[in-house]
Structures are given as C-alpha cells and as structure tokens.
C-alpha positions in Angstrom: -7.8 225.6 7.8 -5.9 223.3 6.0 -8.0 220.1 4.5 -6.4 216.2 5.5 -5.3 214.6 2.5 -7.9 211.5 1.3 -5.5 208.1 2.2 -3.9 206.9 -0.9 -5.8 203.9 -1.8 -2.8 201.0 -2.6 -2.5 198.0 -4.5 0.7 196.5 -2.6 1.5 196.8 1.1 4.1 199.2 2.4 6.8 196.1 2.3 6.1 195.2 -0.7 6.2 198.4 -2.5 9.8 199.0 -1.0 10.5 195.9 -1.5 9.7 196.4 -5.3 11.5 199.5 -5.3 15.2 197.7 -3.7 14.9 195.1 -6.3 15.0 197.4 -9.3 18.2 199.5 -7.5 19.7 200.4 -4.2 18.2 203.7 -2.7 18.9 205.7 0.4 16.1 206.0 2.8 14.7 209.5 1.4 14.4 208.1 -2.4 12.3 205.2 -1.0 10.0 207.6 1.6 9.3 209.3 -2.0 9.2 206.4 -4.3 6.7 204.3 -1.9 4.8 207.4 -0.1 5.4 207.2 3.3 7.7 210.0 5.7 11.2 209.0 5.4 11.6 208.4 9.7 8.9 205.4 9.0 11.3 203.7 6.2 13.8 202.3 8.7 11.1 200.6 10.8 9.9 199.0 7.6 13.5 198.3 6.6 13.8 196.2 9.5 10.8 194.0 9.3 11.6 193.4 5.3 15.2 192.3 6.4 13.6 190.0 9.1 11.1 188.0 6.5 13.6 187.9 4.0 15.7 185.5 6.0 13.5 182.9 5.3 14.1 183.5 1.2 16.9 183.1 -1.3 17.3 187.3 -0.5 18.7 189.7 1.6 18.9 193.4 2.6 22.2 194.7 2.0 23.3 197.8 3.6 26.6 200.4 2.4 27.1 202.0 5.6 26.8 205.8 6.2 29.5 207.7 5.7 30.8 210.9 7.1 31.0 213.5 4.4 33.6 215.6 6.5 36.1 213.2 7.3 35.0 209.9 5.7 34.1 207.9 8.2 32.5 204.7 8.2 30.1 203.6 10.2 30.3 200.2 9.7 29.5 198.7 13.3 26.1 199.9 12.8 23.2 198.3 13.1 20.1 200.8 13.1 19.1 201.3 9.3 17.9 205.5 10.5 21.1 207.9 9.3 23.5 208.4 12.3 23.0 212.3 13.7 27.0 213.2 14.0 30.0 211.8 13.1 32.1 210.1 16.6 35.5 211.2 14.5 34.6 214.4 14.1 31.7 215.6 15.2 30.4 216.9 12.0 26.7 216.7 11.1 26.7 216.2 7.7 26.4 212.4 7.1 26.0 210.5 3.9 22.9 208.2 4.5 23.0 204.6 4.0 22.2 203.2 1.1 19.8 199.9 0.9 19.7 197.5 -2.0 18.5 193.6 -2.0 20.8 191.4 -3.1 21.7 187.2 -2.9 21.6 185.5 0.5 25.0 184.7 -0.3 26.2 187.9 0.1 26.8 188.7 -3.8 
C-alpha cells in the first residue's frame, strides 16, 4: 500500500506562485503544473481567476493561442485557457498548448 504524500507546506498561495513564475517568462500550462506543484488540469482554473484580479492592476494575462501541430491551425477564438482536444481543420490530436505570459495592460 502506497503511503499519501505529507502536503507541501508553502510560503505563497497557488496564484501567486504562478503568478511569480509568468512574470519571469511565458510558460505553457505543463511547465507551470511543474514549476508551482500542482496537476497540470488545475492550472487553467487558476489561470482564470489570476486573469480576473489582474484587471484591476497595471497587468495582464496574455495568451499565444494553441496551435495545431498537423496543419497549423490557430485557435484564436478561444477562450478556455485548458489545451483544445482536436484540431476542427483536421481532426488531428496533436495540439501545441497555449502558452501564458503576463505582460502590460496595454497590450505590449
């Protein structure tokens, strides 16, 4: 029988880690499930709620779209921050993940 893992015992919340992490570079979902310590499905739901209370700041979450590594497509209409499934072109599976950074309100 396998023994549970003690809870990691942190000095910044969840936010503010990835946070932390999007300021010093943009990073697909998977780098910051690994840099921060959490599974990479839970990222996106975090994603969300930082790009919510950064509206009230000077920042914002920026987002380069996922991309279809088949045909190319861009899924640029998107607005969930999870990594589409398939590729409406195509069909293929095999799709780039988007790729988060935080950047001026201004959109620069």
């Amino acid at each position: 029988m396998k023994r549970p893992d003690a809870p990691r015992q942190r000095d910044e919340t969840i936010r503010r880690a990835l946070l932390r992490s999007l300021r010093a570079g943009p990073a697909t979902a998977l780098e910051l499930s690994a840099l921060v310590g959490i599974r990479e499905r839970e990222v996106a739901d975090h994603l969300a709620h930082l790009e919510r209370s950064l509206r009230r700041s000077d920042e914002r979450l920026l987002v380069e779209p996922a991309r279809c590594a088949a045909c190319g497509y861009r899924f640029t209409q998107r607005t969930r921050l999870s990594r589409p499934s398939a590729c409406p072109r195509c069909r293929a599976e095999r799709i780039e993940p988007p790729v988060f950074r935080i950047g001026p309100a201004d959109g620069g």
